[in-house]
Every structure is written in C-alpha cells, then in structure tokens.
FITORNU-738196 format. One record per residue: z, x, y of N, C-alpha, C, O, CB in turn. Coordinates in steps of 0.2 Angstrom, whole numbers, plus 5000, padded with zeros to 4 digits. Atoms other than C-alpha are relative to their C-alpha. Last residue first. Glycine has a CB too. Layout:
% residues N
ZXYZXYZXYZXYZXY...
This chain:
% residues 483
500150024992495250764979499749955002499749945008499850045003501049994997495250784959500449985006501049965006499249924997499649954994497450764953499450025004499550065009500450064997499750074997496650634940500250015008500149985013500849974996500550054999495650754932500149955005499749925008500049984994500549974997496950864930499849965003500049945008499550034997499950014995497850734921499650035006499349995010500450014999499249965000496850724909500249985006499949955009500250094999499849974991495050634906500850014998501149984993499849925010499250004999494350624888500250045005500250105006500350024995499949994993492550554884500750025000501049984998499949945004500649944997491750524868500150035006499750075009499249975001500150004992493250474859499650035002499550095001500550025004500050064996493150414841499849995008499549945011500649994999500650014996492850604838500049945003499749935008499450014996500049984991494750654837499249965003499049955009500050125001499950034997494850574819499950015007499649965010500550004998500550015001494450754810499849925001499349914999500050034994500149985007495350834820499549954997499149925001500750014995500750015004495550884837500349994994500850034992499450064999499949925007497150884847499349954997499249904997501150014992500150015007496650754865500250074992500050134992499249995002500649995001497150784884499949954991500249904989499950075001500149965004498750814889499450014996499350074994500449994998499449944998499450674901499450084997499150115001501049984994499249975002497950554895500450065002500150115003500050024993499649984991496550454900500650014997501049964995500149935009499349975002495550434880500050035009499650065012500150084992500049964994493550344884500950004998501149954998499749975009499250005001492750254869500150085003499950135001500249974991499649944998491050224877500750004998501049985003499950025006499350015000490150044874500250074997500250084991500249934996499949955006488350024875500650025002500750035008499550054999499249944999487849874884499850054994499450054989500949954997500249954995485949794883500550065001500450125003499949975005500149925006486849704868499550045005499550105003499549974991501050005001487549604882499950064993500150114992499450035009500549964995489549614879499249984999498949964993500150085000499950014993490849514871499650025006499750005012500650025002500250054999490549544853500149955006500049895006500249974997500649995002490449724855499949915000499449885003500050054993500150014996492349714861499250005000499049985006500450045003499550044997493149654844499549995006499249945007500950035002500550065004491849774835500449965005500049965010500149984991500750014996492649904849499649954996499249935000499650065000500050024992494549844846499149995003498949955006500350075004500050065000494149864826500149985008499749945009500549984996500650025003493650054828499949915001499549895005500150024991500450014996495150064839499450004998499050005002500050045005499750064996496349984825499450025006499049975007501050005004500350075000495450104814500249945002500049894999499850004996500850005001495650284822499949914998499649875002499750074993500150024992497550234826499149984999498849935000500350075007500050095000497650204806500049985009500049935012500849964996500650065004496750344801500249935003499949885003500249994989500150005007497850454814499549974999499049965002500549984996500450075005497250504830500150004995499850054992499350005000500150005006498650634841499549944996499849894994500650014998500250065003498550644859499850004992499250024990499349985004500550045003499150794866500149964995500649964991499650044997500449945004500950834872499249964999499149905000500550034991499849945001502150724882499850085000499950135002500249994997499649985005501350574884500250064999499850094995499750004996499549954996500650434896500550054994500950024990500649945005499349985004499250354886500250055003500050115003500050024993499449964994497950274893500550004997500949964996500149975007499249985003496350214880500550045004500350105004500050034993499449934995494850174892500749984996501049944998500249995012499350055003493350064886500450064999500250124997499949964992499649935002491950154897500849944998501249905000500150075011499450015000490450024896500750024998500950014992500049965000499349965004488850074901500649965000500749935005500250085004500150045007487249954907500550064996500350084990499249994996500849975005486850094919500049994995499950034990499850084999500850024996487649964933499650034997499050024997499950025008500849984994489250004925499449965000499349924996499550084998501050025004490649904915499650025007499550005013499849884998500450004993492549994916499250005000498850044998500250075003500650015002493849924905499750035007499850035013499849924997500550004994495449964906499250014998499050064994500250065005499549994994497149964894499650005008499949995013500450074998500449954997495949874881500450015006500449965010499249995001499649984995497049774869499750035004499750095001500650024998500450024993496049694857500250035007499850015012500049945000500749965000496949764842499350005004498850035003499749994995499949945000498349664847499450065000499250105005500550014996500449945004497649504843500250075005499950095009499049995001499850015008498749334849499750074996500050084991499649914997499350045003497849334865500250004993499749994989499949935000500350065005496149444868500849954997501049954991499550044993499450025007497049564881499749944998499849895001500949995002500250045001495849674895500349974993500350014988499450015002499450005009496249754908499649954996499249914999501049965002499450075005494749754920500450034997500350084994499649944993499449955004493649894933500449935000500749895004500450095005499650034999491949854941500550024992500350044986499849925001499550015008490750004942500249915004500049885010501150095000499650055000489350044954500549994995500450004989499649965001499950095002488850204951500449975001500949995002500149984994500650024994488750364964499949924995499749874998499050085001499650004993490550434954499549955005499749915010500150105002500250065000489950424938500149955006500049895008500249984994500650004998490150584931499549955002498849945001499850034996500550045007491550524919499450035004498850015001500049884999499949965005492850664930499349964993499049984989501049984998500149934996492250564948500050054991499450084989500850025007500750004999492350404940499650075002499050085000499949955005500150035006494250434935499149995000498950014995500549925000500049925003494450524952499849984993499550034991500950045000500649955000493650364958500250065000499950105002499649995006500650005002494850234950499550065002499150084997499949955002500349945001496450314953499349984997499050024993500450054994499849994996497450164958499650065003499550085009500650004999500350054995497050094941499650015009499149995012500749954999500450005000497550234933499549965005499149985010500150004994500249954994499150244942499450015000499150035005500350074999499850054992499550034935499650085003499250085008501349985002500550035003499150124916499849995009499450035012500149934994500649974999500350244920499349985001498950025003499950034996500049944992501650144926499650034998499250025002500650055004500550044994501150024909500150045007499650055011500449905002500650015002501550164898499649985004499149995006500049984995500549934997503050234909499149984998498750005002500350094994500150034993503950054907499350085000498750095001501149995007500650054997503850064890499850005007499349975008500249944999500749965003504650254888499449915001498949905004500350044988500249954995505950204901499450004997498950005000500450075002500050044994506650034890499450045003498850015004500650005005500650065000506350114874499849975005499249945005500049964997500050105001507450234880499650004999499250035002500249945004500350005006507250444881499949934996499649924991500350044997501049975000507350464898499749974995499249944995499750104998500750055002508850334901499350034997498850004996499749955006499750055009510550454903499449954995499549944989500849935002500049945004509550554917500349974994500049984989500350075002500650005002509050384925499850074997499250084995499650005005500350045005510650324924499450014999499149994993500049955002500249955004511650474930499449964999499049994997500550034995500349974996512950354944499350054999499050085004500450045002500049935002513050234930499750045008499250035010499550014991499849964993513350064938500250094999500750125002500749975002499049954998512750004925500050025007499550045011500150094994499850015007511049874920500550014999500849974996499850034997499649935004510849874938500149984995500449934994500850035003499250025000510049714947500150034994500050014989500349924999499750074997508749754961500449994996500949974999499649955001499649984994508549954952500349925003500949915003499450045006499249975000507749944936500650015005501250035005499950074998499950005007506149824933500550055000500850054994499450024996499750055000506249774953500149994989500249944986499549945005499350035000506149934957500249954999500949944999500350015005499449975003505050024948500749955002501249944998500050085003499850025008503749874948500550034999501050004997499550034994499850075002504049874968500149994992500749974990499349965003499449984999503750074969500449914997500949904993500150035009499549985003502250054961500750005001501150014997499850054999499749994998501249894969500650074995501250054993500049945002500049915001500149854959500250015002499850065002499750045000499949954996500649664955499850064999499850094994500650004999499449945005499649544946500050065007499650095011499550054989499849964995498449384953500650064994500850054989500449955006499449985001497149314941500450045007500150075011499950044995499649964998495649214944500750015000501049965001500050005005499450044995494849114932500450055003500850084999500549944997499949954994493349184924500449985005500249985011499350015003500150044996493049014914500050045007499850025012500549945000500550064995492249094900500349995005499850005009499849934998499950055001493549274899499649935002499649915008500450015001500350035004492449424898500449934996500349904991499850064995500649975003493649554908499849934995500349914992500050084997499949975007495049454918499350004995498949954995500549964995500450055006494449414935500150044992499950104990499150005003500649995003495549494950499849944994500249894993499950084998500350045005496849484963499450034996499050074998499849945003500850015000497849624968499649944998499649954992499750064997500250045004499649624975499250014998498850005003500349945003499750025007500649724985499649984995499750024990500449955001499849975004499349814996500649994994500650034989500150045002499549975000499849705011500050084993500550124993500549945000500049964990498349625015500450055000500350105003500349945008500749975002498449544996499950075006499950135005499449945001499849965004500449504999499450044997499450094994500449984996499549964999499849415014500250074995500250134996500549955002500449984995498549315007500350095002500250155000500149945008500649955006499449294991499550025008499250085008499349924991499549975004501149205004499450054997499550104998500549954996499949954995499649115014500350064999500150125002500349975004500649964997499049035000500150055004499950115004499649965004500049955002500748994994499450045001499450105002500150004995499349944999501448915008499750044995499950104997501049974998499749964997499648825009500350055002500150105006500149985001500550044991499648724994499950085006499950145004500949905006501050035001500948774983499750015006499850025011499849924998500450004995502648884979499449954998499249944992499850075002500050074996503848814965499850025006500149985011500849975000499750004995504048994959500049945003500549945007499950035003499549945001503348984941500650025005501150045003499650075000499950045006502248834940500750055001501350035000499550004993499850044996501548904958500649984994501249974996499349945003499549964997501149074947500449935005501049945005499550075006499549955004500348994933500750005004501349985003499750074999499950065002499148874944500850014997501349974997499449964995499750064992498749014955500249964995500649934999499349975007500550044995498249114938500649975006501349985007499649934994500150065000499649254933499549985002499250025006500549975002499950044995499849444930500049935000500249914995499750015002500850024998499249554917499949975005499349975007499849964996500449924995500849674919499449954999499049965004499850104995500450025003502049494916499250065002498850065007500149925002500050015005503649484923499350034996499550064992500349944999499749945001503249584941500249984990500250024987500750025006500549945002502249444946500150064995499750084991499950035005500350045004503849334946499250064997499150094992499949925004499749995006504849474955499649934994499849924988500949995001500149935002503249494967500450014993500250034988500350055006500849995006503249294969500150074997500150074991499050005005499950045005505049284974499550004996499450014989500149945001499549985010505249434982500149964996500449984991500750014999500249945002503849364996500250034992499950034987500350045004500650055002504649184998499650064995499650064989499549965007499650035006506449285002499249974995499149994989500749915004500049955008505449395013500249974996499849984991500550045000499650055008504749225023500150064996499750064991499449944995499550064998504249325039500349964998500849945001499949975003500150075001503549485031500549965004501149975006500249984993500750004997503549675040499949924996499349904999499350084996500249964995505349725040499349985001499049995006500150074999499750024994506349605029499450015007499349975012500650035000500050064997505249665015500149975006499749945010500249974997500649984999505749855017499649905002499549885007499750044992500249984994507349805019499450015003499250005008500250045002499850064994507449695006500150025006500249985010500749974998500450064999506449814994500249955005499849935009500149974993500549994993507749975003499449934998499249905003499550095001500150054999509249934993499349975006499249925010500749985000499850035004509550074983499949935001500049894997500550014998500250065002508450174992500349954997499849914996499650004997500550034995509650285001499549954998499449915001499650065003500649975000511050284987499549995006499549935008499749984996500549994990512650234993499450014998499150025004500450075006499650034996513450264974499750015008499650065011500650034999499049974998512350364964500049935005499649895006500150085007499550025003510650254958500850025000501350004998499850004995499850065002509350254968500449974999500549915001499849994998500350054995508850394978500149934999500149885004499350014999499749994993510250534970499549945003499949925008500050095003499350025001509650464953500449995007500649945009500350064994499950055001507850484956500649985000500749935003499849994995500150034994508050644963500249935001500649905006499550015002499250004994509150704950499749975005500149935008500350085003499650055001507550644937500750015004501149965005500050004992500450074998506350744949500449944994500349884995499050014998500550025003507350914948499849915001500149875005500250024993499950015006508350964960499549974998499149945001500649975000499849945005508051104974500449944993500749974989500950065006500449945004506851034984500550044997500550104995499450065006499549965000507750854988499550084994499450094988500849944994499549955005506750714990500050055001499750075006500050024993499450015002506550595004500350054994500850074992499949924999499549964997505050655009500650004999501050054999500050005006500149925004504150574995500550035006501150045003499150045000499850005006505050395000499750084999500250114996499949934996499350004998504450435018500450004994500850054994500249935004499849954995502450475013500849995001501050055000499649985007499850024994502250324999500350085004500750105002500649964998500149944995501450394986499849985006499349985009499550054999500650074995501950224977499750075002499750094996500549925009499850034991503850304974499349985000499349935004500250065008499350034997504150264954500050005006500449955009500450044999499750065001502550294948500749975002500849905002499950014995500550064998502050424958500049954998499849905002499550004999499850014992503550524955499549965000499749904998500150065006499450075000502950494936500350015005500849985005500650004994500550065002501150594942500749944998500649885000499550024992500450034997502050724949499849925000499949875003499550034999499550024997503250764935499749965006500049915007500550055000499850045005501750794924500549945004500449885004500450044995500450075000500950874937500249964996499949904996499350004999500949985009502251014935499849925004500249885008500349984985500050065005503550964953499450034995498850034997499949935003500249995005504151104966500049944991500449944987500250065001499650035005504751044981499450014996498949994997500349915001499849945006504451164995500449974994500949994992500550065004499150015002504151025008500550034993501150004991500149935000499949994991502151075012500950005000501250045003499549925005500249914999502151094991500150005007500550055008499250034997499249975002502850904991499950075001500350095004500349994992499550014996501450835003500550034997501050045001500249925002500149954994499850954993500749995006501050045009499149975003499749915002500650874978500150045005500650075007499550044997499249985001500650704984500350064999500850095000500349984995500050014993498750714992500949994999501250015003499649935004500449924998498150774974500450015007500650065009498849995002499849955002498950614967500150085004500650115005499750004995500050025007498350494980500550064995501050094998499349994998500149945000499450454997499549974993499549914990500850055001499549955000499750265001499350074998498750074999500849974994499750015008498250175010500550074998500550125001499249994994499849945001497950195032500349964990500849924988500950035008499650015004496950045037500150074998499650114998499849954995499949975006496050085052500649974994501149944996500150075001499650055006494949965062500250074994499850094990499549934996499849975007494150025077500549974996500949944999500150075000500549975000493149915093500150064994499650084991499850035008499649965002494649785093499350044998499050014993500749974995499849944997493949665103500250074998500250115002500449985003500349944999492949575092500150045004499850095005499649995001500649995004493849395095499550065002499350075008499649935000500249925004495449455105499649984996499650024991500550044995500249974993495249265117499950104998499550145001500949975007500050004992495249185102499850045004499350075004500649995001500350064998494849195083500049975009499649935011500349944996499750044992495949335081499249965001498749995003500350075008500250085003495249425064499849935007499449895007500749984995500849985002495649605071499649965001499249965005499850024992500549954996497249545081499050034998498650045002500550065000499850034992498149375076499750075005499650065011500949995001500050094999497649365057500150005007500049945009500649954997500850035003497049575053500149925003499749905007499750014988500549954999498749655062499449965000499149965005500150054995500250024995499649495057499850075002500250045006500449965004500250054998499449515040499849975007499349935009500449964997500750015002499649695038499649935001499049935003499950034994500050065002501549695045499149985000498749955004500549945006499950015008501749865047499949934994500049924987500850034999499450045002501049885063499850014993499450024989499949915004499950015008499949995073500449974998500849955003500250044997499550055001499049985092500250014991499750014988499749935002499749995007498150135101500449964999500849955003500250074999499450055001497150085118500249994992500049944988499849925004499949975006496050225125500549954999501049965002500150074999499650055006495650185141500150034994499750084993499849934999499649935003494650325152500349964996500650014993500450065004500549975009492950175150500550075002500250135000498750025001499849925001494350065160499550044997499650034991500650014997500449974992493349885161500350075002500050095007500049945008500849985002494149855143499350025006498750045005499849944995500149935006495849865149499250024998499050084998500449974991499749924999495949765164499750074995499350124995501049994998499849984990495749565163499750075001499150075003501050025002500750014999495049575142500050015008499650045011499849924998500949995003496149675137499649985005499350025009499749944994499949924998497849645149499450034997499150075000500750044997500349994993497349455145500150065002499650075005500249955005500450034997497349465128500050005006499550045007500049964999500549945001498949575128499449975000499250005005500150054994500049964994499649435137499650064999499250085003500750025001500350024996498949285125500350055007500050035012500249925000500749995002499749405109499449975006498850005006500149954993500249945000501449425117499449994998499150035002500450034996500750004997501649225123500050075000499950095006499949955008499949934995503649255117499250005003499250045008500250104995500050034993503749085108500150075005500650085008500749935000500150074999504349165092500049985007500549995011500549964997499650055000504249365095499949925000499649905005500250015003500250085002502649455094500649974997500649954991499449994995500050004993503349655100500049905001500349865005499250075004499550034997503649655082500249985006500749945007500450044999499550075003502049635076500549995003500749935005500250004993500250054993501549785089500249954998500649925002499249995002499950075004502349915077500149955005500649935008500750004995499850005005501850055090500549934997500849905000500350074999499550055002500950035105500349994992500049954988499549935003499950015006499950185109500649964999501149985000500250054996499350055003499150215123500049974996499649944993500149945003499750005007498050365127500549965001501049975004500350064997499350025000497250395145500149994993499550004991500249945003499850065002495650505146500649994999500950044998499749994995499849975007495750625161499949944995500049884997500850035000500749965001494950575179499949994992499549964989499950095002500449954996496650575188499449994996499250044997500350094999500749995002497450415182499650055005499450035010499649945001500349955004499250415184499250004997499150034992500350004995499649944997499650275197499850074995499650124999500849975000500449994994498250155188500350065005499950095008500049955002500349975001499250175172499550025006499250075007499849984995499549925001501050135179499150034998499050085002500850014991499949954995500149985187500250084999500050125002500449985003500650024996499149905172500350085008500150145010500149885003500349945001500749945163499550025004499550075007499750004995499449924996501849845177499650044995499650104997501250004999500149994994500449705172500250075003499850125005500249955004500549955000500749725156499650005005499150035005499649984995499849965003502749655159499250054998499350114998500449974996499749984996502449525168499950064999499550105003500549985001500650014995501049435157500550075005500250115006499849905003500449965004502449485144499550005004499150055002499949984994500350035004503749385153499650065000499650115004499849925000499650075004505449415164499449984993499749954988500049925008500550025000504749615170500649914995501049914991499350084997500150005006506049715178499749944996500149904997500650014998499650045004505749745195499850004991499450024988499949925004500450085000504549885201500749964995501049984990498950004994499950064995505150025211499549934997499149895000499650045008499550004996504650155198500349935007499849895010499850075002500150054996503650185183500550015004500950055002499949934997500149974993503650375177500049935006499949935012499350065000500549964995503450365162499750035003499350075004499950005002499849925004505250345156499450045002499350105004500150004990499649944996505250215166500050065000500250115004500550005001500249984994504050115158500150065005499750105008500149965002500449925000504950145142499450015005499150065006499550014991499749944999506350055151499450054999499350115002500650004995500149954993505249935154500150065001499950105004500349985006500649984997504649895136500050045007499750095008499849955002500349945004506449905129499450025002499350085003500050004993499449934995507149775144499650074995499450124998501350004997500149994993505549665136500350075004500150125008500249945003500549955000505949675119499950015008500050065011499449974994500149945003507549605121499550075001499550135003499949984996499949944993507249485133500350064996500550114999500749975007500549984996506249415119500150055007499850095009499849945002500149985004507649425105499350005007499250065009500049984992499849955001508649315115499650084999499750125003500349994995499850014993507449165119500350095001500150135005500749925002500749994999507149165102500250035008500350095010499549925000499949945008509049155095499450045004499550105005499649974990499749954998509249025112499950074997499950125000500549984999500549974996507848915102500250075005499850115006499849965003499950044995508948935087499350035006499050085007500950025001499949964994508249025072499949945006499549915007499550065001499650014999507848915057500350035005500850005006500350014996499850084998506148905057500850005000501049955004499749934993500350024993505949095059500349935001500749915005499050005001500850034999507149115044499750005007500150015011499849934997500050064999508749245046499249965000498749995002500450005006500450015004508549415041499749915000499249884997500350024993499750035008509349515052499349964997498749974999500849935000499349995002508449575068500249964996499949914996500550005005499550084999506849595070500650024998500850074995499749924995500050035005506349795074500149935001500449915006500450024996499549995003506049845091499849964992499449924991500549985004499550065001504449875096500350014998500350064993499949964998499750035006503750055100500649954999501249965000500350054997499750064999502850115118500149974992499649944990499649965005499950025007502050255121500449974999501049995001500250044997499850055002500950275136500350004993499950014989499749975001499950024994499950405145500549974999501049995003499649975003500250055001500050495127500149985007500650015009500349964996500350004993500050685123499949915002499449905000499150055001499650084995501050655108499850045006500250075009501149985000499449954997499950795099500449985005500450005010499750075003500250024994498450665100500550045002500750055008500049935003500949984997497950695082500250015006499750035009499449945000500349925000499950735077499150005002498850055004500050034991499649954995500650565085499750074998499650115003501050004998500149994994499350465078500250045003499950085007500249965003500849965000499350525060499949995009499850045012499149964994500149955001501350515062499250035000499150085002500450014994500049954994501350355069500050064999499850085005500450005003500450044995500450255053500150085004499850145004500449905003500149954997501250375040499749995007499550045010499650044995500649975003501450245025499750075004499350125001499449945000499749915002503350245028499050025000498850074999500750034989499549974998502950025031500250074995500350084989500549945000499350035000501549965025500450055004500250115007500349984993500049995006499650005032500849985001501149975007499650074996499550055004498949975049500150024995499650054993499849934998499649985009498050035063500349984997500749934999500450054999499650025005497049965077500050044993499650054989499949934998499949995010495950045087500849965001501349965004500050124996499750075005495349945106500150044994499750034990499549934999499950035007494250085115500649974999501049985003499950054996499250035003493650085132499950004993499449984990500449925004499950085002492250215133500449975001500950015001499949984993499950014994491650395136500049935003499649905007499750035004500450064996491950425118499949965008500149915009500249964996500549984995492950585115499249955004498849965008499850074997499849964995494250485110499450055004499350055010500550054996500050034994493250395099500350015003500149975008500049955000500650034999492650535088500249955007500049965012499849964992500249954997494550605086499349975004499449965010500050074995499449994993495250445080499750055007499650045013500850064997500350084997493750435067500349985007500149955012500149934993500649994998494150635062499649955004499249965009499750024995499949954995495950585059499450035003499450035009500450054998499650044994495650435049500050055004499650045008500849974999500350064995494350545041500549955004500349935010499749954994500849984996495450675038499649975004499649985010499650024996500150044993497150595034499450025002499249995007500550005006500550064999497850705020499649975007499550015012500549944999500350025007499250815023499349925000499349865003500849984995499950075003499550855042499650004993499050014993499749955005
C-alpha cells in the first residue's frame, strides 16, 4: 500500500488494544478511505457492511415523505442481506435500524470465540437517511452493547466529512466522546504520487508529475485512472475530453455523493474559483445570494471537506478573513471542463501552448506550493519552526505581488517567487528590479525585527548571472517531491 503509514500504524495500535474501540475515518470521496482499511485488516472482518449511495439528486426538502420512507427500506434489506452473508440466520428482516443493530448484536455474539471482532461500516453518512432514526440506533448499539465488548473493534468511514465530525466525532448527544480514534485520510503528496504511478507502471518526469497534480488533486482513483502507455497530456484528454469521457462529468457526481445541497456547493466553489485570492464572507454572499446560516454551514462544510481554505491576507489592517478555493482538481475542472470551449476530442494536446493553459499552470503551481508547505520548510531548513503561510497582492501595484509569503518565529520572512517553467529561471535587469521594488514594498509592512529572504520555488531551479543573487534560497522541484 502507498502511503498511509501512520494511519496504518494508528489502526494497527488499537487493534491490538484489549479495548472496545470506536475509529472513524474520513476524507473525500477516491481518497482511499476502504482500501487502507481493507489492506490493514486484509478483509478479515466479523462484519462488513457499505451503504448505499443516495439516489438522484433531488433536494432533501423536496423529497416526498414516501421518497423517505423508500430509501429507508432500502438501506435496511442491503444491511440484512449483508447480515446473511455472515452467516445470520433465522432472524426476520429487520423494519427499523434499532431492529436491525440488534440482529448485529446477535450475528456478533454468535461468532465470538475469544478473537478480536472488526466491524467496518463503510460510507456510514449514507446509511442516515431523512427521518431513518440511523444515528439514535447506532447510539444506542454503542452505548447499549458495543462499548462493554473489550474484542469490539468498531470501524466507520464516510465521504461526507461534515457529518462524520457534526453527527459523529462532534455529536453533542448520546455519541459525545465516543469515538476513541479520529482519522482524517488527506489526498496523496507529490512523493506519494509517484511512488502510486510507478506501483501502476506509468511512467511520468516530475515535471509531468507535478502538472498531473494539478489537474487530479492526488486523488488515489482519478490517479488510477490513467493509462501506462500514453503520455499525460493523452490521459488528460482520454479523462476529460473525448467523447464519453470518465471524468467529464464526475464534479456533479462527486458533489452529489457526499453534500446534501450540491447545487449550493457548485455555486460557491465556481464563484470561488473566479478569483485565486478568494473572497471575504460579505463578498462571497454578494456573489451567490447565500447568507446567514445556509452559508455558514455551506463554508463549514466545504472547509471539513478540503475544498476550500480560509485565511488572513498577509499585513492587511482590518485582517478580514478570506475564503479561496484549493482544491486542484475542482480549479481544473471548473476552469476547462464544466462548459467546453470545443468539443475538440484533442483539446488538451491542441491547448499546451495557450495563454489560457500557460496561466492557469502558474496559479496551479502556486495552489501545489501551497499544499507543499512542509516539503518547502523541510528544503528552507526550517522544518521544527513555526511558520504562517499568505499570498499576498497590494491592489492596483503589480510589483507587490508575492506569490507566498512565509513569516517565522526566528523573525524570518521567506518572500517566495513560484514559477512553473520549462527550463531554469532566467533574471533580467528588469525582473531583478520589479523584485527589488517588491521587497522595499514588503519592508514597509514588517517589524524591523524582520528580515526578509528573497526565496525562487521553481520547476528547474535558477541560471546564474550576474542578476541570479537576488535569491538567497532556491527550492526545485526535487525538493517538493521530499517524503
């Protein structure tokens, strides 16, 4: 298995704990949830049990009560069955969820020699249908039953990260503190994409690496998805943009599958998505006609979720919080893919060389940087400091532009030029003195206790001359691709 160590070492740990345990897992949807389960426990499981999906797209509030009603005896017949599969037997088919963790209760008590048990309830959000009382059953199957087992072992994941942490970690009721581990699984990093395409004999330069990363997220399912015998702009093409493509319309599936208000979702994300700095709350509401509440919850949710990050724009007075997308696959697709320029089956081999592609690559690198903070800390030797890390754009002045700022705790501050490029970094006279003038720019914005490091993150590195000294620091890719 690529990656996953500590998640997998922290699994292992309480497994051999002579305890009940409660873990929760989470991260989005392809991130690799069941796959680290299923290879630590080598599907040895008392119990394995995967909710269905929701079906269409339709709103909650709009869904008939019948709709509801539906979708419950759903999930249920799919529960017993995997009862059966078991080994349950001679017990009726279960009408409500109280019913229904009972008949686990039984199937596990009929198999208990001694050994520890393993139960793994996979994408559990879905199992929580409207008005299905799923969350007040597994509650009581906890607190009743489960946790006075010390061979228990009780494995839960979902792709819907909000209610994972809002109705199970977080749970204010009858699951307050039950849940004894908490993993969040994040996508892949560089180092951990390579190592996933070399295991599936796709050969990519780090170059090509690193713009796959911009484009899938190092997302685990979207990487498998390519194709070891064509190059990484065929893949693209064959993923997105031929006819029938397999992603070509996966945002609204993807959405569909772990939000309850997608539509509300894609509305902020493609609003987010105008603008790489991002918006204030006052901005963003102005922009979608969300407020109050619907949108609180909506930035909750897409925070929880890895879409979205908030932060504080470097050395502005009022320090007013921003929100901005980081999500890579999201920028890719909703800046070339949700509404086709052409219906060119080629388009992303006919586009390398656009102004479109060549902008979009600068900010996707910038976005990878970001994402790469402690390989970036790790290469500055700075890895055991505290940091906080900004963009940072003085309005109306260009020469202010600082693609990342990063201000230490040893009173350092690494002002970071990122450039996605071909070959080495060339400095003329006149790049040298726009970033001369950036750092007077940024000198008046800091304690004079500061001292301020002009830092090049590039594909390729730096060409010497007599311009090159500007930068006292210059991380590559390499660098990026650290473990």
């Amino acid at each position: 298995m690529i990656g996953r160590k500590l998640e997998q070492e922290e699994l292992l740990r309480r497994y051999r704990r002579n305890k009940p345990e409660f873990v929760a897992v989470y991260g989005r949807r392809g991130i690799g949830k069941t796959t680290l389960i299923a290879e630590t426990f080598q599907k040895k499981f008392a119990f394995h049990h995967t909710g269905l999906a929701p079906a269409g797209t339709e709103s909650e509030e709009r869904k008939s009560l019948g709709s509801h009603l539906s979708e419950i005896k759903k999930q249920l017949k799919h529960f017993y069955h995997a009862l059966m599969n078991y080994g349950l037997r001679n017990e009726p088919e279960p009408e409500t969820w109280l019913d229904a963790f009972y008949l686990l209760e039984e199937l596990l008590t009929q198999q208990n020699d001694g050994s520890r048990q393993v139960v793994f309830l996979d994408e559990l959000p879905w199992m929580d249908t409207p008005r299905s009382g799923f969350v007040t059953a597994l509650e009581g199957f906890w607190n009743r039953w489960g946790c006075m087992q010390k061979d228990l072992m009780l494995i839960v994941s979902g792709s819907a990260a909000s209610w994972m942490r809002d109705k199970l970690i977080n749970h204010d009721g009858g699951l307050y503190n039950r849940v004894t581990c908490e993993i969040k699984l994040s996508p892949f990093t560089l180092h951990e994409c390579q190592l996933f395409l070399q295991s599936n004999n796709v050969r990519f330069s780090p170059y090509d690496i690193a713009e796959c990363y911009m484009i899938l997220g190092g997302i685990p399912f979207y990487l498998d998805a390519l194709h070891e015998e064509l190059s990484l702009t065929q893949n693209i093409d064959h993923l997105f943009f031929e006819q029938g493509a397999v992603l070509q319309n996966e945002l609204d599936r993807l959405f569909n599958s772990i939000f309850v208000n997608p539509d509300r979702m894609t509305t902020i994300v493609t609003t987010l998505n105008q603008r790489c700095g991002g918006y204030t709350r006052k901005e963003l509401s102005e922009n979608t006609g969300l407020s109050g509440k619907t949108l609180t919850d909506c930035m909750r949710t897409l925070i929880a979720s890895d879409f979205v990050e908030r932060y504080v724009p470097f050395s502005e007075g009022k320090r007013e919080t921003h929100y901005r997308l980081i999500d890579p696959f999201c920028q890719f697709y909703l800046h070339f893919v949700k509404e086709p320029q052409t219906r060119d089956d080629h388009f992303w081999m006919h586009q390398q060389a656009s102004q479109s592609v060549v902008s979009w690559r600068g900010l996707a690198f910038e976005n990878l940087c970001f994402c790469h903070i402690q390989q970036i800390k790790q290469a500055l030797g700075i890895g055991a400091v505290h940091t906080n890390q900004f963009a940072w754009l003085l309005h109306g002045d260009d020469h202010a532009q600082i693609d990342l700022i990063i201000e230490r705790d040893d009173r350092v501050i690494n002002a970071c030029e990122i450039r996605f490029c071909s070959d080495e970094l060339i400095v003329d006279k006149a790049y040298y003195r726009k970033l001369q003038s950036r750092q007077s720019l940024l000198i008046e914005k800091i304690s004079r206790k500061q001292s301020i490091h002009q830092t090049l993150i590039s594909t390729y590195g730096l060409k010497r001359n007599e311009y090159s000294g500007i930068f006292t620091q210059v991380i590559t890719l390499d660098d990026l691709f650290r473990e």
